[in-house]
MARSE-16093 format. One record per residue (C-alpha): residue number from 1; x, y, z. Coordinates in Angstrom, 3 decimals. Example, Ala and Ser with C-alpha at 12.3 -4.5 7.8 and 13.67 -1.06 7.14 Angstrom:
> 1; 12.300; -4.500; 7.800
> 2; 13.670; -1.060; 7.140
***
This chain:
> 1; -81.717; 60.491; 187.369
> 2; -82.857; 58.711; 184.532
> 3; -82.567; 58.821; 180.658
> 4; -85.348; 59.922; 178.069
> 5; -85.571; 60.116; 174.450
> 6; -84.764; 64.090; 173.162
> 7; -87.043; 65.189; 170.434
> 8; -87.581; 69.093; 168.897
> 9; -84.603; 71.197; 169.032
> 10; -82.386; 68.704; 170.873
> 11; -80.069; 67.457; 168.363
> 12; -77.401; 65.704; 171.616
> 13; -77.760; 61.124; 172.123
> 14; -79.267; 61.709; 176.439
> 15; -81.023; 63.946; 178.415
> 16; -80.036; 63.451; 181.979
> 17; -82.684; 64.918; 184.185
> 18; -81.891; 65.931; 187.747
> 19; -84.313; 66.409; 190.046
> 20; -83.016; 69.254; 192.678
> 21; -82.984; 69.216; 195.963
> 22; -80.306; 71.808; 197.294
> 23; -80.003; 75.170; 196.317
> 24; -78.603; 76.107; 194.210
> 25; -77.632; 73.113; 191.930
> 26; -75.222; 72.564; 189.088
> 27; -74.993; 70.109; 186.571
> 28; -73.500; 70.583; 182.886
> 29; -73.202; 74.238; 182.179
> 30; -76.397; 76.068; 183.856
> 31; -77.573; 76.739; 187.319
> 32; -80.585; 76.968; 188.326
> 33; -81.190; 79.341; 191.723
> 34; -83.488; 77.646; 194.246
> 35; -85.209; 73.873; 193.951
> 36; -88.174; 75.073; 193.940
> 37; -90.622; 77.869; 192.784
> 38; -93.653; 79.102; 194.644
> 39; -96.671; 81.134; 192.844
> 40; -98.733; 82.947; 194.850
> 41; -101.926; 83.709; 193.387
> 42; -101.633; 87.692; 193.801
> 43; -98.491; 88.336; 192.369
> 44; -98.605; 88.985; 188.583
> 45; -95.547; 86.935; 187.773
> 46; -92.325; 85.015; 189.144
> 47; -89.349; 85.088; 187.746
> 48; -86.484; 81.760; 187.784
> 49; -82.530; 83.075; 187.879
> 50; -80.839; 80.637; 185.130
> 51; -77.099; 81.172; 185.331
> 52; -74.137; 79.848; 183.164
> 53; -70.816; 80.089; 185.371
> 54; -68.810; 77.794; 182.940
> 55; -66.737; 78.717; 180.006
> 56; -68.732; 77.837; 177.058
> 57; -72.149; 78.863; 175.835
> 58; -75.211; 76.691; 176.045
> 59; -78.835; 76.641; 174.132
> 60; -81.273; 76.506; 177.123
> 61; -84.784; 75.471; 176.358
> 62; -87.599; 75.704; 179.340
> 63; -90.916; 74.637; 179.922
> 64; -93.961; 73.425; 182.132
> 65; -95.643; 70.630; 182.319
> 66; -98.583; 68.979; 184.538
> 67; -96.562; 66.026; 186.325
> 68; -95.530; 63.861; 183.301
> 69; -91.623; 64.246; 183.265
> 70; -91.889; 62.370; 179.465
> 71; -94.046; 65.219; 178.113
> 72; -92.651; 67.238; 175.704
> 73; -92.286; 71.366; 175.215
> 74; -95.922; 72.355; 174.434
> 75; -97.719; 69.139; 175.348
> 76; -99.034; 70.013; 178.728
> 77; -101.809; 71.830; 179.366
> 78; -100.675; 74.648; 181.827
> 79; -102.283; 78.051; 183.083
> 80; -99.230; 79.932; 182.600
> 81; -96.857; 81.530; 179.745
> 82; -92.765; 81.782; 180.351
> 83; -90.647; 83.816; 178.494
> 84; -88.311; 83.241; 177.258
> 85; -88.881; 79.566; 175.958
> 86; -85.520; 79.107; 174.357
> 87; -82.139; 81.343; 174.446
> 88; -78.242; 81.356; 174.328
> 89; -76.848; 81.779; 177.489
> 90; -73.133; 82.650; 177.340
> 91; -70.631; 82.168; 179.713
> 92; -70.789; 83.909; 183.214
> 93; -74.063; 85.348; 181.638
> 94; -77.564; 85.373; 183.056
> 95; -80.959; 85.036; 182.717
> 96; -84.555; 85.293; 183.906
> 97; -87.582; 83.589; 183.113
> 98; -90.574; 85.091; 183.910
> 99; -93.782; 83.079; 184.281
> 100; -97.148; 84.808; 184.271
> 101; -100.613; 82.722; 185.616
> 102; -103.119; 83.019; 182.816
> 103; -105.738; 82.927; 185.529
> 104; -107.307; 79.494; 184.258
> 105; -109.312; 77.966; 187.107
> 106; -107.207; 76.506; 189.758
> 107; -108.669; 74.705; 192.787
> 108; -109.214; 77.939; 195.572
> 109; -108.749; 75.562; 198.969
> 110; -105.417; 73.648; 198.157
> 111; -101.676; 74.302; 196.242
> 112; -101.856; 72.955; 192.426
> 113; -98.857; 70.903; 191.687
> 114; -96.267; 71.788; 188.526
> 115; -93.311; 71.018; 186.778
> 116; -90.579; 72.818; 185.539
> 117; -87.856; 72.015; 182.845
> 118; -85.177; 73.478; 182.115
> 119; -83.098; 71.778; 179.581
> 120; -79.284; 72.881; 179.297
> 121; -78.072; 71.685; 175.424
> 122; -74.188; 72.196; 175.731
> 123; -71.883; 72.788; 172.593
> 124; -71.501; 70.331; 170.372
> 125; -67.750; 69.128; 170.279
> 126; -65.547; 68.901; 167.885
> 127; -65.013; 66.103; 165.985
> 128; -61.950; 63.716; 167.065
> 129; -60.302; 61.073; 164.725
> 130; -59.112; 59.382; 167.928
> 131; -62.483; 59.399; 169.500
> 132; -65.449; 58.701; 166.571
> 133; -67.932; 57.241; 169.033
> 134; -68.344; 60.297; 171.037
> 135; -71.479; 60.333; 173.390
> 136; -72.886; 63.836; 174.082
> 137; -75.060; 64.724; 176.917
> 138; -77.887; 67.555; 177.524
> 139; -78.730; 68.357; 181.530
> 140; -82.323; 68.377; 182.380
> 141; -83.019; 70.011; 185.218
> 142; -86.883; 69.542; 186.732
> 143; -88.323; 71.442; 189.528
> 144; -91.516; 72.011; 191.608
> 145; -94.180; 74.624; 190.715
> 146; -96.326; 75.548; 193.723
> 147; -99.143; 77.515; 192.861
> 148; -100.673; 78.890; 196.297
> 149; -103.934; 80.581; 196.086
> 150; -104.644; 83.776; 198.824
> 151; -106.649; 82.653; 201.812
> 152; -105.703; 79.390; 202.495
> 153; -105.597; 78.160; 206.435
> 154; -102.535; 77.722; 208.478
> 155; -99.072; 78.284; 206.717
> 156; -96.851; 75.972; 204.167
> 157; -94.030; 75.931; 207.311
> 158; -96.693; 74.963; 209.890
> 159; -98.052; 72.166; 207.396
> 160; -95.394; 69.237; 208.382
> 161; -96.297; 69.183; 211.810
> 162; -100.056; 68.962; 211.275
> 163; -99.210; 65.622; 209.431
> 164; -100.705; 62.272; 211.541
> 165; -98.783; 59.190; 211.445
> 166; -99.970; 55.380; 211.447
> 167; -97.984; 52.242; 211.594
> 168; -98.395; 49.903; 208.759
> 169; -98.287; 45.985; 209.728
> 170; -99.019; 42.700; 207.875
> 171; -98.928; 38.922; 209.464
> 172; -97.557; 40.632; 212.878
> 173; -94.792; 42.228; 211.228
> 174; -94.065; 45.794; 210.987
> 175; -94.105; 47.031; 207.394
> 176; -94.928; 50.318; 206.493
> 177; -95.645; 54.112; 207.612
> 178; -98.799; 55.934; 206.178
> 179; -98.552; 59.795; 206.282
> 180; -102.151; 61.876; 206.492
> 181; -101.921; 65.631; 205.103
> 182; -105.286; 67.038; 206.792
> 183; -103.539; 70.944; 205.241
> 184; -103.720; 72.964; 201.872
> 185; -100.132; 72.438; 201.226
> 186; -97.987; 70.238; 199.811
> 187; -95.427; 68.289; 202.105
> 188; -92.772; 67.339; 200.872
> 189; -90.677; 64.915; 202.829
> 190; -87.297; 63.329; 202.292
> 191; -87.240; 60.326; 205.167
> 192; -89.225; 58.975; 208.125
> 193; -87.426; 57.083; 210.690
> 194; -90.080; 55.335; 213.695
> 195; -88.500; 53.941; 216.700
> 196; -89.588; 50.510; 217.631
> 197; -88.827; 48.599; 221.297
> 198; -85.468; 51.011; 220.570
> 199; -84.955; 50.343; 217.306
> 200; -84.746; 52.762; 214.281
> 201; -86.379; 52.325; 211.121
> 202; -86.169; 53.810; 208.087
> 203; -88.197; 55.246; 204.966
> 204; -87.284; 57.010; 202.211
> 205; -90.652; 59.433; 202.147
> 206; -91.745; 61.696; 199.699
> 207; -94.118; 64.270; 198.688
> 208; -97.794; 63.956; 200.250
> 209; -100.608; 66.133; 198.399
> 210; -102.838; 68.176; 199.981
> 211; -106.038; 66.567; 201.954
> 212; -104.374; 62.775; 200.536
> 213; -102.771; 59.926; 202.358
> 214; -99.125; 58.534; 201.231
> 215; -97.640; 55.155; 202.686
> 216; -94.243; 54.515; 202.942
> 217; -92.430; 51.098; 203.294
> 218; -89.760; 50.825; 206.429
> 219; -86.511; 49.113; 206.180
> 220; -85.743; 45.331; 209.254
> 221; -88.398; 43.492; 210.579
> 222; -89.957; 43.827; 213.522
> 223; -92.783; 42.818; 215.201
> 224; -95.560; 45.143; 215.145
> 225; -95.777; 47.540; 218.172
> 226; -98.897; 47.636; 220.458
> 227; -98.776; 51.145; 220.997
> 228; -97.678; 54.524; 219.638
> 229; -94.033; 55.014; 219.029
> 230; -92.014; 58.052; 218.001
> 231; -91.158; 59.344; 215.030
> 232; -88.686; 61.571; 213.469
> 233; -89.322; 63.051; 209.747
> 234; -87.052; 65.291; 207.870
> 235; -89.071; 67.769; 205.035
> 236; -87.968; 70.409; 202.186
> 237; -88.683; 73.807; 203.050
> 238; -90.194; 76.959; 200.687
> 239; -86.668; 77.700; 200.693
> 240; -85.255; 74.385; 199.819
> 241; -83.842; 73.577; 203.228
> 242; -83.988; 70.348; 205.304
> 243; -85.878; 70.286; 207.966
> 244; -86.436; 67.755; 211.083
> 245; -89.530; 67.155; 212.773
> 246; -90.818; 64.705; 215.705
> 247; -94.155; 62.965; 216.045
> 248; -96.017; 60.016; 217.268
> 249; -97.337; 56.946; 215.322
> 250; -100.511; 54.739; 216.266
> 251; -100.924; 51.465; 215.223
> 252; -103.149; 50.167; 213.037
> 253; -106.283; 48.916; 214.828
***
């Protein structure tokens, strides 16, 4: 989570984004169902559940953007429209967003990659002559937009295990994981732990794009291994579940 400045109808001192990874997750007032939402190119829209299950209103304001989490509501260039853009949501109330593809051309052999926002502006609280430096917070929640054109090969579940591993070394020592996506999908991986001479090590992975290569540095220091060695690799599901998987990694020649 980190902190960033709040400009247009955001009138509350921090915005607290939080990136989610379990569905569904809570923070301030709103939920938001799922972790993340998947487009595919047929359908003529998706909709997002938003719901408030605490006991005061909040102004929610959502929006997309192209991979800059700093970019503000209407800055990023984006082939789609969501409605609504800004609403009340009272308590135990809910409400969907609906977000149409403009049909702007996408890439046709791999998923395109967006963000979505959804900022959750609680009430502002009464003033307090015992408490006149009172620090109020607004909830930014961010979450993955998979747009997934028709046609693609193999399946987004079948993608993690068509990843190929290599071991990473430098001076003799054993330093790093690199992950090759050779699929249409996005992978999006939480940690990689390799097994060396017996003992574990340990990355903390993350997302690998489509027809790309992503590195990853491991935790001790070993000596680098002559061979292949086994690895295990844990990834995030369509659904938003965790998910283990086993491989081997070569060395690098």
């Amino acid at each position: 989570m980190h902190g960033e400045p709040i400009t247009g109808v955001i009138r509350t001192a921090f915005v607290v984004t939080t990136f989610l990874a379990a569905a569904p997750y809570a923070a301030a007032g709103i939920v938001v169902d799922g972790t993340r939402v998947v487009y595919p190119a047929a359908k003529r829209e998706v909709t997002i559940q938003i719901r408030n299950p605490g006991v005061t209103p909040s102004l929610v304001q959502a929006w997309l953007d192209a991979g800059n989490p700093y970019a503000k509501p209407g800055e990023s260039k984006v082939p789609f429209v969501m409605t609504p853009p800004l609403f009340r949501l009272d308590p135990t109330k809910a409400q969907s967003l609906r977000l149409v593809y403009t049909h702007e051309p996408l890439p046709v052999d791999r998923e395109s990659l967006f963000w979505l926002n959804v900022l959750d502006i609680p009430p502002r609280a009464a003033p307090n002559p015992e408490l006149p430096n009172q620090l109020e917070l607004a909830f930014k929640h961010r979450m993955k937009v998979f747009f997934r054109p028709a046609g693609l090969t193999g399946s987004a579940a079948g993608a993690p295990a068509r990843l190929t591993w290599r071991l990473l070394s430098k001076d003799g020592r054993l330093v790093g994981i690199e992950a090759t996506n050779p699929t249409a999908y996005h992978v999006s991986l939480i940690q990689v732990t390799a097994t060396v001479s017996g003992h574990p090590v340990t990355a903390k992975a993350d997302m690998v794009d489509p027809f790309a290569s992503r590195s990853f540095d491991l935790s001790g220091s070993l000596s680098a291994p002559s061979g292949p060695v086994a690895v295990n690799y844990w990834f995030v599901n369509d659904y938003g579940g965790d998910v283990s998987g086993t491989a081997f990694a070569l060395s690098a020649p």
